[in-house]
C-alpha positions in Angstrom: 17.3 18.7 -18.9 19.4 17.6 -16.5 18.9 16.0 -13.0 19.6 17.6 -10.2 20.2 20.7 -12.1 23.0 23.0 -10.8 21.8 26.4 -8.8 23.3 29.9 -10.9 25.1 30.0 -7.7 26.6 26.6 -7.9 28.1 27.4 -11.3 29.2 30.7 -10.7 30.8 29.3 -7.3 32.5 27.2 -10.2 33.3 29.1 -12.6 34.3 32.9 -11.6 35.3 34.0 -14.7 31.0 34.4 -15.0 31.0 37.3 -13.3 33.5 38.4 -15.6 30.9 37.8 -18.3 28.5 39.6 -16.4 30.1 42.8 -16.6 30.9 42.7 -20.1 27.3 42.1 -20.8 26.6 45.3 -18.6 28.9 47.6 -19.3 28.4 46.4 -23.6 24.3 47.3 -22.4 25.2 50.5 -20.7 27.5 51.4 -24.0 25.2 50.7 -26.4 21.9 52.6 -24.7 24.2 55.6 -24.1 25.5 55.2 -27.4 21.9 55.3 -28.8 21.3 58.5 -26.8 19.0 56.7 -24.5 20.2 58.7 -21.7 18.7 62.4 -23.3 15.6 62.5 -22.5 15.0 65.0 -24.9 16.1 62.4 -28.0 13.8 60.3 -26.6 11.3 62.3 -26.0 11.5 63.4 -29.7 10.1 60.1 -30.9 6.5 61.0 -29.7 6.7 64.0 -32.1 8.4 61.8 -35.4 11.6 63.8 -35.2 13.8 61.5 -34.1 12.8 57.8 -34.4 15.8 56.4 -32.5 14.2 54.5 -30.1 12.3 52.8 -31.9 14.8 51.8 -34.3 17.1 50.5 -31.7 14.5 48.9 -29.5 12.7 46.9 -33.1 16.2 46.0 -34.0 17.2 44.4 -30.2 13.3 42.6 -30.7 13.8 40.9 -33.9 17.6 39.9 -33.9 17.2 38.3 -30.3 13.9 36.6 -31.8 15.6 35.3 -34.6 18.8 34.1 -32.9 16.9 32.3 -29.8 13.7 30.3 -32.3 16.8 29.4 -35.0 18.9 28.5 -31.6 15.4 26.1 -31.2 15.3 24.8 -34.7 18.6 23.7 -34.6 18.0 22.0 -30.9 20.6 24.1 -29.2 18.1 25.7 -27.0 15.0 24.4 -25.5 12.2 27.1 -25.5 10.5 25.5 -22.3 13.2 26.6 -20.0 13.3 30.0 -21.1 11.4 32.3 -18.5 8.1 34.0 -20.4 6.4 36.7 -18.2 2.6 35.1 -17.6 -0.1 37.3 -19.3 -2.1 39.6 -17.0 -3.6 41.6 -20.0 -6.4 44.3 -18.0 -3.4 44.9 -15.4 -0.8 45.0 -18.6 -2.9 47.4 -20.6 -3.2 49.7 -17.3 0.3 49.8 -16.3 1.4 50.0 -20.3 -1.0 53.1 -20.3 0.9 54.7 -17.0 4.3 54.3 -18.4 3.4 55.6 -21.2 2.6 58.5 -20.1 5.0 58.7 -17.8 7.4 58.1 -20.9 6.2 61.0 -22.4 5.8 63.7 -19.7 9.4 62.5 -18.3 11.2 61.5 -21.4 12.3 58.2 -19.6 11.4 54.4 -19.0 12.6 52.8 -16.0 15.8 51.3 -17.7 16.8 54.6 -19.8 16.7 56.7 -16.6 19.3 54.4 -15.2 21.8 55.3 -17.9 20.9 58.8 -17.8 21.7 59.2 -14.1 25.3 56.6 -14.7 26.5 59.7 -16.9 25.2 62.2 -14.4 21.8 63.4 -15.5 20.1 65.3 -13.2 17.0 64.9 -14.8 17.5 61.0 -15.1 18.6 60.4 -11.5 15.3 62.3 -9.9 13.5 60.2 -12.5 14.7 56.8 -11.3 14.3 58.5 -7.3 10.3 58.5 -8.7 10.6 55.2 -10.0 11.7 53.9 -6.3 8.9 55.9 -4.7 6.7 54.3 -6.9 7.5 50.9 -6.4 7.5 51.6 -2.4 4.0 53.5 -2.6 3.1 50.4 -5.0 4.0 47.7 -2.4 2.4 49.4 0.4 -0.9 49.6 -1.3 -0.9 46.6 -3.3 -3.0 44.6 -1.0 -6.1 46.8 -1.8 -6.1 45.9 -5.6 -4.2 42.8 -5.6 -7.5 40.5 -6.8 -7.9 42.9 -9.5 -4.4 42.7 -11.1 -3.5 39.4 -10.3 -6.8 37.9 -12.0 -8.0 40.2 -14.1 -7.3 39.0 -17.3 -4.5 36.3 -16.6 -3.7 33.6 -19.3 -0.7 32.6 -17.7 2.3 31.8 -19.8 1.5 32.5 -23.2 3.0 33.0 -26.8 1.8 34.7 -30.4 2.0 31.1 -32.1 -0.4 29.7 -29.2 -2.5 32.5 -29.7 -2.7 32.5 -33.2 -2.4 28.5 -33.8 0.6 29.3 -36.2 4.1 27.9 -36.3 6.8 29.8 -34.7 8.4 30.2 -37.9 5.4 32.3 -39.0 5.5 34.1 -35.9 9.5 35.5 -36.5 8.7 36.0 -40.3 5.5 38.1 -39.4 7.4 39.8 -36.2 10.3 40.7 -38.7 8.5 42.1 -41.2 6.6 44.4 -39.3 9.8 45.5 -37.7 11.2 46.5 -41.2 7.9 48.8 -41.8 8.2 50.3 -38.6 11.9 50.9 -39.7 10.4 52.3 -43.2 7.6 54.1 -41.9 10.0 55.7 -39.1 12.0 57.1 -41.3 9.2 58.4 -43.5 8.1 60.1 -40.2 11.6 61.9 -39.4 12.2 62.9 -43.4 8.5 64.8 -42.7 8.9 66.1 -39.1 12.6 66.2 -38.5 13.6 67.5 -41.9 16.2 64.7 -42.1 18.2 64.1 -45.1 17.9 60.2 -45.6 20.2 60.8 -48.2 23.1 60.7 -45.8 22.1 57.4 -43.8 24.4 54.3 -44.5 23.9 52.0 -46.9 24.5 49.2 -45.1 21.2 49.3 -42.9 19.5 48.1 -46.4 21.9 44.9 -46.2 21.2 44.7 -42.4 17.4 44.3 -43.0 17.7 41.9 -46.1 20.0 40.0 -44.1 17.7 40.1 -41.0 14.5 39.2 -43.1 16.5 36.2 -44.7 17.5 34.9 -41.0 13.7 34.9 -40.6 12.7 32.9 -43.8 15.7 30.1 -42.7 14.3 30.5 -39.0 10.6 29.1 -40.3 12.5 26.5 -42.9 14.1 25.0 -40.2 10.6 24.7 -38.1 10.7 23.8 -34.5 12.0 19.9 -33.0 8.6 17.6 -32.4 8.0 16.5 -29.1 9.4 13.4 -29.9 13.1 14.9 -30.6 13.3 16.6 -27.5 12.1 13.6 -25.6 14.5 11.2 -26.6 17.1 14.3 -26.0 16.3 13.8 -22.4 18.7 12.8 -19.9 18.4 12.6 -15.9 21.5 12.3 -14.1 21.3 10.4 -10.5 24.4 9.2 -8.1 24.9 5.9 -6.9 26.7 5.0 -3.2 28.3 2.3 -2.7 29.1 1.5 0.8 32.6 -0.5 1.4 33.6 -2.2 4.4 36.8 -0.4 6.1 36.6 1.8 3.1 34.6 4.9 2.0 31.7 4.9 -0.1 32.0 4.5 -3.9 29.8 7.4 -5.6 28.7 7.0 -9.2 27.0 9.4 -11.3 25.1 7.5 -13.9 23.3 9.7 -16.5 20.1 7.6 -18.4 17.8 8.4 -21.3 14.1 9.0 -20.2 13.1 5.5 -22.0 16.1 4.3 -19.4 14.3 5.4 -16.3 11.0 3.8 -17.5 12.9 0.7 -18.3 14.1 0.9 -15.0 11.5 1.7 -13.2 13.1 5.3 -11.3 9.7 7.3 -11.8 7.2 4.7 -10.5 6.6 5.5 -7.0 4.5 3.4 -5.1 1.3 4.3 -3.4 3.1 4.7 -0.4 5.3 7.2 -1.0 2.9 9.0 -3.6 0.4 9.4 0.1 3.8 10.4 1.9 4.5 13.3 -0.4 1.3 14.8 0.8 3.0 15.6 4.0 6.6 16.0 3.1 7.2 19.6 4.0 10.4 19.7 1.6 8.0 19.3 -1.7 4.6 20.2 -3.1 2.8 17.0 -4.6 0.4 17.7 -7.8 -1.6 15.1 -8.2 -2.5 14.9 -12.2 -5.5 12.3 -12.6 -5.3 11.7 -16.6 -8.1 9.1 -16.7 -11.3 9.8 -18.5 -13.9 12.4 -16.4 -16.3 9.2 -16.2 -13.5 7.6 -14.0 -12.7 10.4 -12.1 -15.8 10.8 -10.8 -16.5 7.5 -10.1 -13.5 7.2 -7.9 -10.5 9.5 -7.5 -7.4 10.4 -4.8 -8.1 13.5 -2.5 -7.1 16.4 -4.3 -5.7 14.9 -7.5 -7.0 17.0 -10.3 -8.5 15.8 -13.7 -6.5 16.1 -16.8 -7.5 13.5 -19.6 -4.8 12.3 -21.6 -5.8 14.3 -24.6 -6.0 17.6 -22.7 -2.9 17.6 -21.3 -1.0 19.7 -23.1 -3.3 22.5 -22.5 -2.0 22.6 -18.9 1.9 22.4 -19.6 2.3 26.1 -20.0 0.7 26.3 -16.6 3.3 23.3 -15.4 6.1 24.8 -16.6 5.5 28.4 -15.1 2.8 28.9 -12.4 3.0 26.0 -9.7 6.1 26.7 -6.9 9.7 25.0 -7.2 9.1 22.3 -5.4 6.5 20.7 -6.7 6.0 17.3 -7.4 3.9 15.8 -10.5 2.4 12.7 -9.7 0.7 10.8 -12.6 -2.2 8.0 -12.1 -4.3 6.6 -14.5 -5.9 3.2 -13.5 -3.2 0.7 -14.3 0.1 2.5 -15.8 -0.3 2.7 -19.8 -2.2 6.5 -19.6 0.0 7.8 -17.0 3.3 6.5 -19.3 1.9 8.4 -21.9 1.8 11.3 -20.2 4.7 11.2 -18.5 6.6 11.0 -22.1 4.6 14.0 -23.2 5.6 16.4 -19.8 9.1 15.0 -19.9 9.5 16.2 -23.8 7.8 19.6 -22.8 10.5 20.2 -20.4 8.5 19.7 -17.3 10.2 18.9 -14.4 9.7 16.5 -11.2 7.3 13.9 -12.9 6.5 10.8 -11.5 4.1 8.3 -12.5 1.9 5.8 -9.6 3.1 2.5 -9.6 0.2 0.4 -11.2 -2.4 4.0 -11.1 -5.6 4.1 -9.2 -5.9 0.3 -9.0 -3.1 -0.3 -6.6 -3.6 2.1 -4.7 -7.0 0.7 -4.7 -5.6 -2.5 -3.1 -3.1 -0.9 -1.0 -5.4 1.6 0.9 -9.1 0.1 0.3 -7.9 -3.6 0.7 -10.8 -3.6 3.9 -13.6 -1.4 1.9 -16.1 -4.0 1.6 -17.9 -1.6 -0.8 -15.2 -1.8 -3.5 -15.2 -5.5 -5.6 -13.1 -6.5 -7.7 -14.1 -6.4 -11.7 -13.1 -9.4 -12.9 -13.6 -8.5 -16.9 -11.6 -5.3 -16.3 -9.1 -5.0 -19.4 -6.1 -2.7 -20.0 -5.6 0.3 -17.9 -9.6 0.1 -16.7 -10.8 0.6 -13.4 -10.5 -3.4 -11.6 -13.0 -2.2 -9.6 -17.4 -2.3 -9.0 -18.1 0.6 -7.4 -21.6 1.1 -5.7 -21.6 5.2 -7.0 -20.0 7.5 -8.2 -18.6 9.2 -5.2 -15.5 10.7 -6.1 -13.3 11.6 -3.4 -15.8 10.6 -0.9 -14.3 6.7 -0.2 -12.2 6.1 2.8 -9.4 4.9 0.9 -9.5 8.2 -1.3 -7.9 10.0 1.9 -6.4 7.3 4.0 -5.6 8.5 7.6 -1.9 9.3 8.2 -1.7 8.5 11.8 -2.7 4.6 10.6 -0.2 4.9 8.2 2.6 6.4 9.8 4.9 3.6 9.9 4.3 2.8 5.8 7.8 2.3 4.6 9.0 2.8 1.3 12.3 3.0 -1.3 12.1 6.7 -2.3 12.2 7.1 -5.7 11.5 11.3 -5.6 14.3 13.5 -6.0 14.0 17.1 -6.6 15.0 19.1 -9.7 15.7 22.6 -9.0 13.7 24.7 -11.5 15.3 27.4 -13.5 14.6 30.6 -11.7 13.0 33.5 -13.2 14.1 36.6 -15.0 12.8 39.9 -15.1 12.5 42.1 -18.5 11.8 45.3 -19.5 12.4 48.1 -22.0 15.9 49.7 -23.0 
């Protein structure tokens, strides 16, 4: 992870020969579906009678060779799995739309993607098929505001994967994924030696090597099991520049690059209650105020709109983190002295979360920044490590002045920034052939 991360368009501003590699990847794409005879609709049609299994050959194959390349790319620590885009789950509006492609598979002998290289090679049955597909999506879009509740909530779990689900190892997950891609490969053949009256007699050899080959990939993808959260935090870096400002001379800029235990040491992610009250009305960024204290604490005293995650919950929220709030969002740890918050900080900076910050001396100072006249609020003079310093009369939550201090009697509050925005990786769309 670095910090700032460069825009797509930075680097391909940078480096044209991208686009170069762009259209390779295309035109190799476009080759290899028309290749497949993904453009006949009537060769893909044919799969939903068993005579000709193509499809699903080709699409199982493209499935478990990218799953094995990108999970042994993560074992080895080449890639980090948390920046890759996963779709979020919407599994009622998933099992409808799943249902009217099907269909619409069958009856038109296309998906989306295959109608695109049908109509490339001059198809007229692929190009009036993709002219549906654009209606579609326009008729969609203008009526999407009468069931958007439904689809959008209707079974949503967000960004989710089969080793979550299933509370196995990702290893497990390719091995399993793998071999039921080799049945389907077995059973699909099966299927066009009984309805297509194929000779498998004549197919290549080599596809047996290809699937032992692909099944072994899986075995070494599980041996080499995935990096702990502690490997890919102390992999970590943050970049930051550093101006110098020279008399009769122009400014020196640095770019100094630190470890994560670095900007601890140096204190860059502690931002003091002043600026962590500021962010709340910085148009430029989103502030998510993450409360990791215990729910007793919370409620007896806790920052407008900071939201309760205990320590030992919070990594059922980082698929959420890393997916579902905007770009621009801020997360600002507190717990009520610093030791909690650190903690969690380490444990969303090794999951690839992005824009953490943790509240200079939690709760407490803020405590005695903003409630320094709330007569209500006495010190605790027995209070140990990272425990509220603090007697409060109830438990009132948000409900103290100093929870919501005003901003016009804190306009003036001057600070040293400390928040600097990382661009988060944009998102990328998927879909079938």
């Amino acid at each position: 992870m670095n910090f700032p991360l460069p825009s797509l368009v930075a680097v391909s501003a940078a480096h044209p020969w991208t686009y170069v590699l762009f259209a390779v990847i295309g035109f190799a794409f476009g080759y290899t579906l028309e290749m497949s005879g993904f453009g006949d609709s009537r060769k893909l049609a044919a799969q939903f009678y068993f005579t000709e299994m193509t499809v699903l050959k080709v699409m199982f194959t493209a499935i478990a060779v990218a799953m094995v390349l990108i999970f042994g790319a993560v074992g080895l620590g080449v890639l980090d799995f948390s920046q890759v885009w996963v779709n979020p789950t919407y599994l009622a509006s998933g099992i409808v739309g799943g249902l009217i492609m099907g269909v619409g598979f069958i009856v038109g002998g296309f998906c989306p993607t295959t109608s695109l290289a049908s109509a490339s090679t001059g198809k007229i049955d692929g190009m009036l098929f993709m002219l549906g597909g654009f209606v579609g999506a326009f008729l969609f879009g203008e009526t999407e505001k009468y069931f958007d509740g439904w689809y959008t909530n209707a079974g949503y779990y967000g960004r989710v994967t089969l080793d979550q689900v299933f509370g196995i190892p990702v290893g497990a997950v390719v091995v399993i994924v793998i071999l039921m891609a080799l049945f389907m490969f077995w059973g699909g053949e099966q299927l066009e030696r009984i309805f297509g009256k194929r000779d498998l007699s004549k197919e290549p050899k080599l596809r047996v090597a290809g699937a032992v080959a692909l099944f072994a990939a899986a075995v070494t993808v599980l041996a080499i099991g995935s990096p702990s959260l502690e490997d890919k935090y102390n992999k970590v870096t943050f970049t930051r520049t550093e101006t110098i400002e020279q008399v009769n001379a122009d400014p020196i800029v640095n770019t100094l690059t630190y470890t994560a235990d670095d900007m601890l040491a140096n204190r860059l992610v502690f931002i003091t209650p002043a600026e962590a009250f500021k962010a709340k009305y910085n148009q430029s960024m989103n502030p998510v105020y993450l409360d990791v204290r215990s729910e007793a604490d919370y409620n007896l005293y806790h920052i407008e709109n900071a939201v309760n995650v205990p320590l030992d919950r919070l990594t059922e929220v980082i698929p959420v983190l890393l997916s579902e709030p905007p770009a621009n969002s801020v997360f600002i740890l507190m717990s009520n002295d610093e030791a909690a918050a650190t903690k969690a900080w380490k444990t969303l900076v090794g999951s690839s979360v992005q824009n953490v910050y943790i509240l200079e001396g939690g709760v407490n100072n803020w405590i005695a920044f903003f409630g320094a006249e709330d007569k209500a609020l006495q010190p605790a003079p027995n209070a140990g490590d990272d425990q509220l310093g603090y007697i409060f009369p109830a438990a009132l939550g948000s409900r103290y002045e100093s929870c919501d201090p005003n901003p016009i009697e804190y306009e003036a509050l001057e600070f040293e920034a400390k928040i600097i925005l990382q661009l988060k990786r944009d998102k990328s769309g998927g879909g079938c052939g």
